[in-house]
N, C-alpha and C positions, 0 to 999 in steps of 0.2 A: 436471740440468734441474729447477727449482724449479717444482713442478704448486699451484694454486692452486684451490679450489673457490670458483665463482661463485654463490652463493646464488640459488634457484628465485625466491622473491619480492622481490623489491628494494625494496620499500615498508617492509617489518618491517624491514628494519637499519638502525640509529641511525649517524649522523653523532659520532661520539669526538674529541674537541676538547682534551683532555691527559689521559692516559693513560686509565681507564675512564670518565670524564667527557662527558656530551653537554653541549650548550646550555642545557639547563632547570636543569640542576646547576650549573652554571658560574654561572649567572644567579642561582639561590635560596646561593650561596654568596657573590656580590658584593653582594647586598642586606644585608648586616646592617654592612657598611663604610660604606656611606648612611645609616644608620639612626644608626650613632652618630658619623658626622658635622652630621647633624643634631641627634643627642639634644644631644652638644657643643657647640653655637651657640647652640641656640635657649633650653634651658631653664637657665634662674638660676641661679648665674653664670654668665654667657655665655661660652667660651673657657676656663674653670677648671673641672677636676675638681673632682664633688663625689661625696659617697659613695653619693646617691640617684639617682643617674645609671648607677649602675653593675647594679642591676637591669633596669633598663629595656634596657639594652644586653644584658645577658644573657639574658634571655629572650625577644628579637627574634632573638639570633644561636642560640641551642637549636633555638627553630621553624624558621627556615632550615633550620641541620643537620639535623633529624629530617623535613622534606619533602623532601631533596634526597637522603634514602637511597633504595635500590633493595630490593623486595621482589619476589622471584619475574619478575625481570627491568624489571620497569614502577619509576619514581620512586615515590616514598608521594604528591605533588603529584599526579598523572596518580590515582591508585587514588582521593583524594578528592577529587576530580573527579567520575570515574564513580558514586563514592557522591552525593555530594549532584545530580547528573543523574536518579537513579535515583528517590532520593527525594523530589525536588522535583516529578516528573512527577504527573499526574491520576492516580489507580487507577480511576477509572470512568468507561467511554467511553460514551455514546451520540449514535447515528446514526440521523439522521431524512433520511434519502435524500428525503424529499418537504418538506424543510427548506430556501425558499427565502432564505435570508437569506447576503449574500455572492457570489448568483450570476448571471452575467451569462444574461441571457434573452434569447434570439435573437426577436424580433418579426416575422413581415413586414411587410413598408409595401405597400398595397393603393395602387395608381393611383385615384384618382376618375371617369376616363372609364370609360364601359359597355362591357363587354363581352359579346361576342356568343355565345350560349350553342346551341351545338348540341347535337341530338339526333338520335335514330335516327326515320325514317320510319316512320311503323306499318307500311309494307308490307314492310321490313328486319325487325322485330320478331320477337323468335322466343318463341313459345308453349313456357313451362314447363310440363311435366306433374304431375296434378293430384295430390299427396302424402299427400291425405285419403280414406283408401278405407271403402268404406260396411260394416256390417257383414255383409248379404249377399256384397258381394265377397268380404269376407274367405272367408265358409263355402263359394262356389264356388272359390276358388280353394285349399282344404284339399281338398275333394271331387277336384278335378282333380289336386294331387299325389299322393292318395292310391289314385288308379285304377290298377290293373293293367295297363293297355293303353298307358300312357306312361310312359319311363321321364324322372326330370327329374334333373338334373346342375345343381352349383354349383363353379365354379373361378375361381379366383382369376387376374386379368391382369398382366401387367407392368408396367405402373403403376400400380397398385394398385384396378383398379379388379375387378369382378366377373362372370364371362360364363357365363352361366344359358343350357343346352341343356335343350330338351323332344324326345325322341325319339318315334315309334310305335312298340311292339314288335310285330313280327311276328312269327308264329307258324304 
């Protein structure tokens, strides 16, 4: 029984069209049969061998052959490729994130009817406590941590908030 490994990627293996040959080979091998079918018609005499025709034809059908070699698995077509890709790209990027040019800007569209603007009742209203302490405060409220006769505790809450205990010691 004849076992057969099925290759892991199936994207990487080339389609072989006669014998080691893919498509791109095939292709940069039938271009230089065009090339001097054309060199033959077109240039003077037209349909008659002439001796300066015979460069021209050789050196279209050299460059085919030497594209449609294989190096290190890739065609040398496919490797310059990726060379002139490489090269052609910018080498210096920048990015101005706050660069509106190109982007679409979401707007809102405001109705022109009035609308009706609620508010809290002042008798809903809740009083913020006052966050600007005098500097007397500050010095009675050092005096009173610092008293022997209470003990004062900071811990930390579960969400993150803070729960300040003032004890009396007794004695």
């Amino acid at each position: 029984m004849k076992v057969r490994s099925i290759p892991a990627q199936i994207t990487t293996v080339e389609d072989k069209i006669a014998g080691n040959l893919n498509l791109t080979q095939m292709i940069l091998l039938v271009i230089p049969i065009f090339w001097i079918m054309i060199v033959y018609a077109l240039i003077y005499p037209q349909m008659h061998f002439a001796w300066y025709k015979l460069p021209i034809i050789l050196i279209i059908g050299l460059v085919c052959c030497v594209l449609a070699l294989r190096i290190r698995g890739k065609v040398v077509l496919n490797w310059l490729v990726i060379l002139l890709r490489y090269n052609s790209r910018p080498t210096f990027y920048l990015y101005d994130k706050n660069d509106s040019y190109m982007r679409t800007i979401d707007l809102p569209v405001f109705k022109s009817d009035k609308r009706k603007i609620y508010s809290k009742s002042p008798a809903k209203q809740e009083k913020k406590a006052k966050l600007n302490p005098s500097l007397g405060d500050l010095v009675r409220l050092e005096e009173f941590i610092a008293n022997p006769k209470y003990s004062f505790s900071i811990k930390s809450g579960r969400k993150g908030g803070l729960n300040v205990a003032v004890e009396q010691n007794q004695k």
